[in-house]
C-alpha positions in Angstrom: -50.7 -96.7 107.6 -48.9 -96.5 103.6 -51.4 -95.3 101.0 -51.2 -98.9 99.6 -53.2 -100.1 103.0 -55.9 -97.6 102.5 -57.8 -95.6 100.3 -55.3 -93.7 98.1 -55.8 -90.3 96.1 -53.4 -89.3 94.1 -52.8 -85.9 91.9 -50.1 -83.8 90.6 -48.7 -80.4 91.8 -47.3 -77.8 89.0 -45.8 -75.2 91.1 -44.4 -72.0 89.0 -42.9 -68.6 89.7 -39.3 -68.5 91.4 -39.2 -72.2 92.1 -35.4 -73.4 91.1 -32.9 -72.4 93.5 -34.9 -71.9 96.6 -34.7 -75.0 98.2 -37.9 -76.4 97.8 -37.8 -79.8 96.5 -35.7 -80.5 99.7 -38.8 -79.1 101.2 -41.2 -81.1 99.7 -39.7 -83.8 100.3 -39.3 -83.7 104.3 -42.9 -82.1 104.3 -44.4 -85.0 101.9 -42.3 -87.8 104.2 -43.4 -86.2 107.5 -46.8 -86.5 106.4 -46.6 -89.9 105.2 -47.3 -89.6 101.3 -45.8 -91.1 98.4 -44.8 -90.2 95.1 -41.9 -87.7 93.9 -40.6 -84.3 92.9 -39.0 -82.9 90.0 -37.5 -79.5 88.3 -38.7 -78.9 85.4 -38.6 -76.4 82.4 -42.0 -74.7 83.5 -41.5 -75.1 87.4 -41.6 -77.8 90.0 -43.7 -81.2 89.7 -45.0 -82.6 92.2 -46.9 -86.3 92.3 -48.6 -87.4 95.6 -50.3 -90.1 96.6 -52.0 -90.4 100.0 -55.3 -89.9 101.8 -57.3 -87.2 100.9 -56.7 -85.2 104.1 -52.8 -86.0 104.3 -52.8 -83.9 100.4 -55.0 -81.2 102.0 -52.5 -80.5 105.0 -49.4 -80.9 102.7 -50.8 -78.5 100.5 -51.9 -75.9 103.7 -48.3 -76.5 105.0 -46.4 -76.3 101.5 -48.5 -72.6 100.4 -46.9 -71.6 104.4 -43.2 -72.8 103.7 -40.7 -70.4 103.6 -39.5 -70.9 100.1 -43.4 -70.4 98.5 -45.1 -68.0 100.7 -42.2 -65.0 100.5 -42.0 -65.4 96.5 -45.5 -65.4 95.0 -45.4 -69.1 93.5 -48.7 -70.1 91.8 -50.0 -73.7 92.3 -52.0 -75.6 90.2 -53.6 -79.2 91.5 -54.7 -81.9 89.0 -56.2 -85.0 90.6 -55.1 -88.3 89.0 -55.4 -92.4 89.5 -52.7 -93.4 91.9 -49.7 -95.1 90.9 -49.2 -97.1 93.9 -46.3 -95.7 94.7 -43.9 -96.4 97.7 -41.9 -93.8 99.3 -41.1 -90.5 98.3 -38.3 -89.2 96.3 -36.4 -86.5 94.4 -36.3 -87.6 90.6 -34.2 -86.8 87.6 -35.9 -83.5 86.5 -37.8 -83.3 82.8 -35.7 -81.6 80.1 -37.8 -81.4 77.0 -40.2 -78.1 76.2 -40.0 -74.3 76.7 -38.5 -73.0 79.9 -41.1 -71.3 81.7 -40.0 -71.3 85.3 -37.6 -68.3 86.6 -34.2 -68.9 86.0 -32.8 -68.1 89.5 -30.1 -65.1 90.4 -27.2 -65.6 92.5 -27.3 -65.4 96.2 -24.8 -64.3 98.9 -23.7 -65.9 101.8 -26.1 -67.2 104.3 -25.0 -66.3 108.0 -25.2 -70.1 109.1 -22.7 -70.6 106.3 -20.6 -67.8 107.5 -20.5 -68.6 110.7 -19.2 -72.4 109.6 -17.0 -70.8 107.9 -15.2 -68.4 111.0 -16.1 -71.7 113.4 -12.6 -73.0 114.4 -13.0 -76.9 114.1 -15.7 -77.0 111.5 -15.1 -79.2 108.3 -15.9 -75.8 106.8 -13.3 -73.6 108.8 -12.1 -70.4 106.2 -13.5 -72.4 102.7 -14.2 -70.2 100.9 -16.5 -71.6 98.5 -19.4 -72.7 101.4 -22.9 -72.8 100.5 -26.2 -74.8 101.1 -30.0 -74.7 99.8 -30.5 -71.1 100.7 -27.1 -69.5 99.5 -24.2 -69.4 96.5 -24.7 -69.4 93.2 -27.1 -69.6 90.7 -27.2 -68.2 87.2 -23.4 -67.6 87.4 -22.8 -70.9 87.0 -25.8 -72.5 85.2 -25.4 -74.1 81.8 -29.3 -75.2 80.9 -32.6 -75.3 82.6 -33.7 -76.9 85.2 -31.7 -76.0 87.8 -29.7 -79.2 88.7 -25.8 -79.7 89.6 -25.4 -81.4 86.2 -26.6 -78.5 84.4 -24.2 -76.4 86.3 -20.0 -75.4 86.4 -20.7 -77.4 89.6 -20.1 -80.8 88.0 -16.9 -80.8 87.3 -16.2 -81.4 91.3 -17.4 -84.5 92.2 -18.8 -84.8 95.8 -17.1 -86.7 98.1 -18.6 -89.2 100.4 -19.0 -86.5 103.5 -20.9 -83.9 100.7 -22.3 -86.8 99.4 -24.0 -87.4 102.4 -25.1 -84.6 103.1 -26.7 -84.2 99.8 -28.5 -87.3 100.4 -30.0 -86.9 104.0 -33.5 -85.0 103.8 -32.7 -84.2 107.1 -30.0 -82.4 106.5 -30.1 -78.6 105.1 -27.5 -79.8 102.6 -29.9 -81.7 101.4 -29.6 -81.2 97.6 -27.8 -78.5 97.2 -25.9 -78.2 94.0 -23.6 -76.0 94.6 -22.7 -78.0 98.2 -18.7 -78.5 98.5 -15.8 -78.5 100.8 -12.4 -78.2 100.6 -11.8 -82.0 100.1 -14.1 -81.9 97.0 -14.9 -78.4 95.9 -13.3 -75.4 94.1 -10.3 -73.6 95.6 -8.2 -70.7 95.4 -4.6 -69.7 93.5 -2.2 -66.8 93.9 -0.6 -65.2 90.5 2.0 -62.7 90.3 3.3 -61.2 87.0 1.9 -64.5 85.2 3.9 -66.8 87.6 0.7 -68.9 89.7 2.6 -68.7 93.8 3.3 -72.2 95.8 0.4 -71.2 98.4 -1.9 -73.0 100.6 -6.1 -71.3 99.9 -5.3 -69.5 103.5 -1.4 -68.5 103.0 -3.2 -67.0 99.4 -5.7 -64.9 101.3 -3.5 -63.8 104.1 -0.6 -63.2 101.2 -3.6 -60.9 99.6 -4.6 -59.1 102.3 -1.2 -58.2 102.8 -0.5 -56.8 99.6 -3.9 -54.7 99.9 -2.2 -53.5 102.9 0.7 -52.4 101.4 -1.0 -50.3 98.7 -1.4 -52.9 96.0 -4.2 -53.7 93.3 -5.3 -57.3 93.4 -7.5 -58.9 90.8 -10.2 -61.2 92.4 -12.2 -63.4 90.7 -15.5 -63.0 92.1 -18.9 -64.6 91.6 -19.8 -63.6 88.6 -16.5 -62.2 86.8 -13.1 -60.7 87.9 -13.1 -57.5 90.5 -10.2 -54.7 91.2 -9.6 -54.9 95.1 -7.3 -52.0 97.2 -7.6 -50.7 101.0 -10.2 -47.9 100.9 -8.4 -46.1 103.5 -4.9 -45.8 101.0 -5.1 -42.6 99.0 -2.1 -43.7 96.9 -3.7 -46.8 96.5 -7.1 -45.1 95.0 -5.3 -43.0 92.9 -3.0 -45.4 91.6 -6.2 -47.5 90.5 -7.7 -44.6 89.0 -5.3 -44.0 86.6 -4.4 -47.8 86.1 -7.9 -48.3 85.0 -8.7 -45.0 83.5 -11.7 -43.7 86.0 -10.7 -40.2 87.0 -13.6 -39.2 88.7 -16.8 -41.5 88.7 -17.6 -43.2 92.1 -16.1 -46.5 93.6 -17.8 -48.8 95.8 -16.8 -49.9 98.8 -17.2 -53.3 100.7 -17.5 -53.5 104.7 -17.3 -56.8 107.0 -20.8 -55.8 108.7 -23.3 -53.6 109.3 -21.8 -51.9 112.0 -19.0 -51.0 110.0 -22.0 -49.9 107.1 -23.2 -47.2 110.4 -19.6 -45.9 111.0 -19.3 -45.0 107.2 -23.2 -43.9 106.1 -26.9 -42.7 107.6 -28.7 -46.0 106.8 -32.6 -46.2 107.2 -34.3 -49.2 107.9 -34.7 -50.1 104.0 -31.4 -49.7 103.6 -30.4 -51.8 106.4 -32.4 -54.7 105.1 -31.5 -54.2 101.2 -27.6 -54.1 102.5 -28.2 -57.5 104.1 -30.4 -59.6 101.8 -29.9 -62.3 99.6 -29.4 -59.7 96.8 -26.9 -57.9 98.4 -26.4 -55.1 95.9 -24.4 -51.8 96.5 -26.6 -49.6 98.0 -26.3 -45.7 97.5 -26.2 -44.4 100.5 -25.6 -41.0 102.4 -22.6 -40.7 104.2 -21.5 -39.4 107.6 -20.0 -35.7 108.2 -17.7 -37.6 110.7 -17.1 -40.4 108.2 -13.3 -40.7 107.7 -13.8 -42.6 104.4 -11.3 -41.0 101.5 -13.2 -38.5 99.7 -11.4 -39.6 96.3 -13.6 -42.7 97.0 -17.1 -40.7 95.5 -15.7 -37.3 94.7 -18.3 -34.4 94.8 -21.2 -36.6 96.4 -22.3 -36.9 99.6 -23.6 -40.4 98.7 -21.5 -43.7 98.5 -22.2 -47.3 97.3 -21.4 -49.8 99.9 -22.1 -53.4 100.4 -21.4 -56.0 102.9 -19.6 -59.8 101.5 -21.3 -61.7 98.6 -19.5 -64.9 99.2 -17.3 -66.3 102.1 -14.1 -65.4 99.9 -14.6 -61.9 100.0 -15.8 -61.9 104.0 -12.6 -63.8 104.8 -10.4 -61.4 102.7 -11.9 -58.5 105.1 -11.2 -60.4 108.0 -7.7 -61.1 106.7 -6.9 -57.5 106.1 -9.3 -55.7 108.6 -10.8 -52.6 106.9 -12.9 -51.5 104.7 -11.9 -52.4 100.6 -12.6 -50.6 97.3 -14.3 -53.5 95.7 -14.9 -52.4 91.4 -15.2 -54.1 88.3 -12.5 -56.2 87.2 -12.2 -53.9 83.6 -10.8 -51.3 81.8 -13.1 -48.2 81.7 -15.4 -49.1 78.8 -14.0 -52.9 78.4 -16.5 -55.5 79.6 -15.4 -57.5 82.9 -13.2 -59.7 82.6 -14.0 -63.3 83.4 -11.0 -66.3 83.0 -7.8 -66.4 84.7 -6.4 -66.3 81.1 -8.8 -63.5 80.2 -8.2 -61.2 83.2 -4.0 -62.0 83.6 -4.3 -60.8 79.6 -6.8 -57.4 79.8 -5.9 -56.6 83.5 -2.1 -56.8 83.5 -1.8 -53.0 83.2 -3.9 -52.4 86.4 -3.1 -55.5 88.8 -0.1 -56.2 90.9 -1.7 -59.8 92.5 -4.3 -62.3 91.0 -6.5 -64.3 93.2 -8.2 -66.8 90.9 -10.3 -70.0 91.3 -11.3 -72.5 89.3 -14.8 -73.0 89.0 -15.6 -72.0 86.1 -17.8 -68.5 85.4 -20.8 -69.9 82.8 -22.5 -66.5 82.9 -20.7 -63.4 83.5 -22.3 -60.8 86.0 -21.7 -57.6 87.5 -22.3 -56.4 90.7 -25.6 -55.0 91.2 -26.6 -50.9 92.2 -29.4 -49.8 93.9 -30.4 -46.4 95.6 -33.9 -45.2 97.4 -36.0 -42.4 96.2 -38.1 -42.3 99.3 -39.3 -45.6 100.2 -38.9 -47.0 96.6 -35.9 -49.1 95.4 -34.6 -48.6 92.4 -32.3 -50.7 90.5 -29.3 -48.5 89.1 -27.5 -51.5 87.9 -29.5 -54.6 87.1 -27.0 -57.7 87.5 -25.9 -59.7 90.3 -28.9 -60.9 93.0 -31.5 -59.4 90.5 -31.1 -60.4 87.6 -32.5 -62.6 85.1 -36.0 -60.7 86.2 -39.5 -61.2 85.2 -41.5 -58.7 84.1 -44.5 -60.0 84.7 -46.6 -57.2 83.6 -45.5 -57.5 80.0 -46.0 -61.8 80.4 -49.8 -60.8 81.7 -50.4 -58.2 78.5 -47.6 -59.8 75.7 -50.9 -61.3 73.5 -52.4 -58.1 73.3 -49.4 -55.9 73.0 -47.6 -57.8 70.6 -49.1 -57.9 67.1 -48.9 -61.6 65.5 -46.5 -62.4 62.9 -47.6 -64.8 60.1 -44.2 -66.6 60.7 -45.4 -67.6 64.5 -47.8 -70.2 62.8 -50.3 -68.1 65.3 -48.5 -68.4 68.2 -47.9 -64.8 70.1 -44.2 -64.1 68.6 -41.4 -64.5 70.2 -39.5 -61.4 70.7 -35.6 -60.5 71.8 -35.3 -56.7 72.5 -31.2 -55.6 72.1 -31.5 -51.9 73.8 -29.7 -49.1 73.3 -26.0 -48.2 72.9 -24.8 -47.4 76.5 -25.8 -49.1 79.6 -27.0 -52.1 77.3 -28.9 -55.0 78.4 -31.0 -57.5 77.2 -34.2 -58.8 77.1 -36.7 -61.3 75.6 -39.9 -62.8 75.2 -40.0 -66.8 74.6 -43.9 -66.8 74.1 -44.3 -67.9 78.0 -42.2 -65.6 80.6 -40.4 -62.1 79.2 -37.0 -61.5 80.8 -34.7 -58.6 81.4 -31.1 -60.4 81.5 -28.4 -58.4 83.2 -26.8 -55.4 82.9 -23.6 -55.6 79.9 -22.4 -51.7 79.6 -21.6 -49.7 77.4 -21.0 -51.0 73.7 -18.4 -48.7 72.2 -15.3 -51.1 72.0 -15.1 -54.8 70.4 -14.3 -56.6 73.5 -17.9 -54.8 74.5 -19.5 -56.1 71.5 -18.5 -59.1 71.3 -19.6 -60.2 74.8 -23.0 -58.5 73.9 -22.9 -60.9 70.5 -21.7 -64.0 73.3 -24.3 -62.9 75.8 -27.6 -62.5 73.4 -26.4 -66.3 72.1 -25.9 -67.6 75.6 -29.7 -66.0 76.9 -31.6 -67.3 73.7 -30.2 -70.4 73.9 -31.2 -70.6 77.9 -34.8 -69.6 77.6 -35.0 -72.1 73.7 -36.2 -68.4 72.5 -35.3 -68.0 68.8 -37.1 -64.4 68.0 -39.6 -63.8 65.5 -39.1 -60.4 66.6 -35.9 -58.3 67.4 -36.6 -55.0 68.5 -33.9 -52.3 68.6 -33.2 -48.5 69.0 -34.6 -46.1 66.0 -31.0 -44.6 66.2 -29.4 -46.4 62.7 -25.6 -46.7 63.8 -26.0 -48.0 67.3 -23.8 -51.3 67.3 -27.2 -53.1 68.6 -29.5 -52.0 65.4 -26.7 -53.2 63.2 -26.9 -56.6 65.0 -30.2 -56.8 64.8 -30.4 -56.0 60.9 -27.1 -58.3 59.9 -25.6 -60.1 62.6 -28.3 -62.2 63.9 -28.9 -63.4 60.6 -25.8 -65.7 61.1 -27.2 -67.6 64.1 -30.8 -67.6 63.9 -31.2 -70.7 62.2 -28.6 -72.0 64.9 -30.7 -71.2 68.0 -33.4 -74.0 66.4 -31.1 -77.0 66.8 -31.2 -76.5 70.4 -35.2 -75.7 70.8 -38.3 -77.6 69.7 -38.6 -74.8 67.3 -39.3 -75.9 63.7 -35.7 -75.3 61.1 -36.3 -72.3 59.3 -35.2 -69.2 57.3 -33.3 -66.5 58.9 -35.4 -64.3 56.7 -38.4 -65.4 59.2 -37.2 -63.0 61.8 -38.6 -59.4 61.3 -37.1 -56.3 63.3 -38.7 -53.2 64.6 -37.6 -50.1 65.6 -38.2 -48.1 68.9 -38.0 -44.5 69.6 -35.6 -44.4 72.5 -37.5 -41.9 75.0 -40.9 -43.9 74.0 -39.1 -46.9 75.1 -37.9 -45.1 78.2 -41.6 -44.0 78.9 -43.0 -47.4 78.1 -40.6 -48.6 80.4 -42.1 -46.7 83.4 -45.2 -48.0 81.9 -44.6 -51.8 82.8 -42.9 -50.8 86.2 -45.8 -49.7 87.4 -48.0 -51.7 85.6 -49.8 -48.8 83.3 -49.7 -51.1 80.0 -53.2 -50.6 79.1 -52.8 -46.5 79.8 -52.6 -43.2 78.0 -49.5 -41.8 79.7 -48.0 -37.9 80.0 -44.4 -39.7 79.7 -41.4 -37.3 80.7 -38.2 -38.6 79.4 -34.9 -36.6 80.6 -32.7 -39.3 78.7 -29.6 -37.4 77.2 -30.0 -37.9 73.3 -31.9 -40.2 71.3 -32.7 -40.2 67.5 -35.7 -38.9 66.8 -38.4 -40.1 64.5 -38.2 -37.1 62.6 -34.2 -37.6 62.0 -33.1 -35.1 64.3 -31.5 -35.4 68.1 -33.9 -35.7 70.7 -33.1 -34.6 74.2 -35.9 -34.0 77.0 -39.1 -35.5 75.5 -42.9 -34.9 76.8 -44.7 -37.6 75.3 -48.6 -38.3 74.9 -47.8 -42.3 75.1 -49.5 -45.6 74.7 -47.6 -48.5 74.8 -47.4 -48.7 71.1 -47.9 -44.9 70.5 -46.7 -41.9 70.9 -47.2 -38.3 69.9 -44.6 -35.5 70.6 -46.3 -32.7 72.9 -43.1 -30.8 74.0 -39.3 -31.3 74.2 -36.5 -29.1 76.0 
C-alpha cells in the first residue's frame, strides 16, 4: 500500500559526521524504496537530509536498518529525527543537494582502489579492462578533486567529463553499485593517460603509455607520475643505479624512500608485518606504513639507509596497480619535488620544476583541485600514529577541540557573540594547517617545510583554498611565538590582503581586515597541547614533555627539550634539557 492509501507520518533525518563520500544516499535510497517510503535525500553543508514519509513502523525499521548499514555504523554518524506533516509525496529520490550556510559535515579524504574495482579492472572482457581511472561509491577520489561542499560531481574536477549513456546508467540505477558515484567513468567518457618525453607529449594508446613506462623503469629510468593528489618520482626498487641517480637528481642523499608493492604477499617477502599492519596496509587509507624489514629481505639497502624499518604501501589507484603489473617488481614510489620544493601538481608545473630529475612523464588530465601527499604512518605498540598527515587522512576532525572550542576559546567582541572563528598557520617545518569555522575544527593536510617561495606560496594558495571550503573567515589566527617564521609574518601582514575577500564567498557580514586579531603560541606548549586533544585531556593539568628540536621561547631565548606544567591555555616552565 503507498503512504497516500494509508495513514502517513512523516519526519526529517539530519545525519552528520563522515556522511559525503561514503555512499550513503545510494543507500538510503535502496533501503527507503525497499521499504516502501517516500520522500527524498540530499547532501548538504551540515550532513545528509533525509525526508520520509510512510507508516510509522516502515520509519522505525528504516531507521533500525539505516543505524546497521555499512556506511553509518563503522563511522560514528550522529542522527537526529524531527517529526513533521507529510508532504504527500510519491516515490523516493535523490535531490539537488542545499548549498547555502556553514559547512558542517566532514569533508571527505581520498580513497584507494576497491578490490571489486581492481578486479574489473585485470578482468579481460570487462568494459573496465586496464582503465585506469575505475572507481564506484566506495572508492577514488575525494578531496583531491573537490571544488565546494557538498560533495556532488558538479562541485568536483569530475565535471568536466560528461557521462556517457553506459555511466549514465549506471549512475541512475539504485540497483546498481554505481549508483551515484561522482567520480564513476570509463574509458569512453572519463580521464585518460599521456606519455611526455623531453616536453614532446608521445603518439601512444593509455596501455602502449603504461607498458612504454614500465619499460623505461626497467631500464633504469626516472618517470614522473601524476598521481592522485600531485606528481610522484617513480624508478625500479631493485636498480641501485637507478636509486642513486634519483638521489642526486632530486637532492635526497640519505633520508628514506618508500616503496610500493602489487600485494600483500609481496609486503611479507620485504617486511615482519603484524596484524595492524596488515590491515592499515590494505585500507581505504592506504598510507605508507613504517615497517620492520626482513634479514633475508633483498630490498636495496640505499632504499632506507641505516634503518631496519621501511615505508611500504600497496596501489592507491588502478594506475599505479597496473604500472606494477606492467613492470613486475617492486617501485620506489616518492614525492614528485625537489628536496624542500612543494609537490608538484600540473603537467605544465611538473615538465617545468621536475625537468632536472625526470627522464619520462606520465600525465592525465583530470585536473588536481587540492594537492596532497602521500600519507605516513608507523605503530608504537598497538597505537597508530600519523607521521605524515595527507592522503586517506586528511581533512581530519578533531572532535575533542569541536566538543571544548566554547570554553577554550575566549570570545572576541568582533564575533558579534558567536564562539570565534579561528585558523591556526603552525610552525615553520612540517607545516600544516588548521581551522575552526565556529561548527567542526579541522587539521588540513600535511604542506612541508616552508623555507623556499614555491613553499610559501602554496602555503598562501592552500590557507585560501581551505578557508574558502569550510566559508571560515578567522577572527582568530594563531601562529608560532618564534617572530621570523614565514607563517607569523603571514599571519601579521599577509592575510590582511584577503580577509575581507574570504566574506564574499560566505554568509559572513563585509568587514575590516582589522577585525581579525592574532595570537601567539609557544611552540613546545602547542606540541604538549597537542597531545592534550589526542587523547582527549583538554580540561587537564598536564606534566607535558616536549623533545621538539628548537622553539622560541617566551623568554626570547632557544628552547630545546621542555618539561612543562600545562593547561590548555597555560603553561609554566618546570625544567628543560
Amino acid at each position: 500500500m503507498s503512504p497516500s492509501e494509508s495513514a502517513v507520518a512523516a519526519c526529517r533525518l539530519t545525519l552528520q559526521g563522515p556522511v559525503q563520500g561514503i555512499g550513503l544516499r545510494p543507500t538510503v535510497a535502496r533501503l527507503a524504496m525497499e521499504l516502501g517510503l517516500a520522500g527524498h535525500v540530499r547532501n548538504a553543508v551540515d550532513g545528509v537530509e533525509i525526508w520520509l514519509e510512510g507508516s510509522d513502523a516502515s520509519i522505525t525499521e528504516f531507521r533500525r536498518r539505516l543505524t546497521e548499514s555499512a556506511p553509518v555504523a563503522a563511522s560514528g554518524v550522529s542522527i537526529r529525527q524531527e517529526d513533521r506533516e507529510p508532504l504527500r509525496a510519491s516515490g523516493f529520490e535523490i535531490i539537488t543537494s542545499q548549498t547555502e550556510g556553514a559547512v558542517t559535515t566532514r569533508v571527505p579524504p581520498d580513497q584507494a582502489v576497491c578490490e571489486t574495482c581492481r578486479r574489473e579492472v585485470e578482468t579481460a572482457g570487462n568494459r573496465r579492462y586496464g582503465y585506469a581511472f575505475t572507481s564506484c561509491v566506495d572508492c577514488g577520489p575525494r578531496y583531491s578533486v573537490i571544488e565546494s561542499m557538498p560533495y556532488d560531481r558538479c562541485r568536483t574536477s569530475m565535471r568536466a567529463f560528461p557521462l556517457c549513456t553506459v555511466c549514465e546508467k549506471e549512475y541512475t540505477t539504485a540497483s546498481d553499485r554505481r549508483f551515484h558515484a561522482q567520480t564513476n567513468a570509463c574509458p569512453n567518457c572519463g580521464p585518460n593517460v599521456w606519455l611526455s618525453r623531453q616536453g614532446q607529449r608521445l603518439d601512444l594508446a593509455a596501455d602502449a603509455a603504461l607498458q612504454e613506462t614500465a619499460q623505461a623503469l626497467l631500464q633504469g629510468e626516472i618517470v614522473a607520475l601524476r598521481g592522485l593528489g600531485g606528481y610522484q618520482l617513480l624508478v625500479d626498487a631493485t636498480n641501485t643505479a637507478a636509486i642513486d641517480r634519483l638521489r642526486q637528481r632530486k637532492r635526497r642523499r640519505d633520508k628514506p624512500l618508500a616503496v610500493m608493492v602489487r600485494s600483500l604477499a609481496e609486503a611479507e617477502q620485504i617486511a615482519v608485518l603484524t596484524d595492524q599492519e596488515r590491515s592499515l596496509l590494505t585500507s581505504a587509507a592506504r598510507p605508507i606504513v613504517l615497517v620492520a624489514v626482513r634479514a633475508t629481505c633483498s630490498l636495496n639497502t640505499n632504499i632506507h639507509p641505516g634503518l631496519a624499518e621501511v615505508g611500504l604501501f600497496l596501489p592507491t589507484t588502478p594506475l599505479h596497480w597496473l604500472l606494477l603489473e606492467h613492470a613486475g617488481r617492486p617501485l620506489i614510489v616518492t614525492s614528485g619535488n625537489v628536496e624542500g620544493d612543494p609537490l608538484a601538481v600540473s603537467p605544465v608545473d611538473a615538465e617545468r620544476s621536475l625537468n632536472q630529475i625526470a627522464d619520462l612523464w606520465l600525465h592525465h588530465d583530470r585536473e588536481i583541485t587540492r594537492p596532497v601527499d602521500d600519507s605516513v604512518v608507523r605503530f608504537l605498540g598497538d597505537t597508530p600514529v600519523v607521521i605524515r598527515h595527507a592522503r586517506g587522512f586528511a581533512p581530519a576532525a578533531l572532535p575533542h577541540l569541536e566538543r571544548f572550542a566554547e570554553s577554550l576559546l575566549v570570545r572576541s567582541p568582533e564575533a558579534s557573540g558567536d564562539v570565534p572563528q579561528v585558523l591556526a598557520v603552525g610552525g615553520h617545518q612540517k607545516s600544516a594547517i588548521a581551522l575552526y569555522n565556529g561548527r567542526q575544527a579541522i587539521l588540513g593536510p600535511h604542506l612541508g617545510d616552508l623555507e623556499t617561495l614555491q613553499a610559501r606560496q602554496r602555503f598562501d594558495d592552500q590557507a585560501r583554498a581551505l578557508l574558502s571550503l569550510y566559508r571560515c573567515v578567522p577572527d582568530i589566527i594563531v601562529h608560532d611565538l618564534h617572530p621570523d617564521y614565514f607563517s607569523t609574518t603571514w599571519a601579521d601582514s599577509a592575510t590582511r590582503e584577503f580577509l575581507c575577500q574570504l566574506t564574499e564567498t560566505t554568509d559572513k557580514p563585509q568587514r575590516s581586515a582589522t577585525a581579525c586579531r592574532t595570537i601567539a603560541v609557544q611552540h613546545h606548549h602547542a606540541h604538549v597541547v597537542s597531545g592534550m586533544v589526542q587523547n582527549d585531556w583538554l580540561d587537564r593539568e598536564v606534566l607535558g614533555v616536549a623533545f621538539d628540536g628548537t622553539g622560541f621561547g617566551s623568554d626570547g631565548t632557544v628552547w630545546g627539550g621542555e618539561f612543562l606544567r600545562a593547561t590548555a591555555d597555560e603553561f609554566q616552565r618546570i625544567g628543560h634539557l
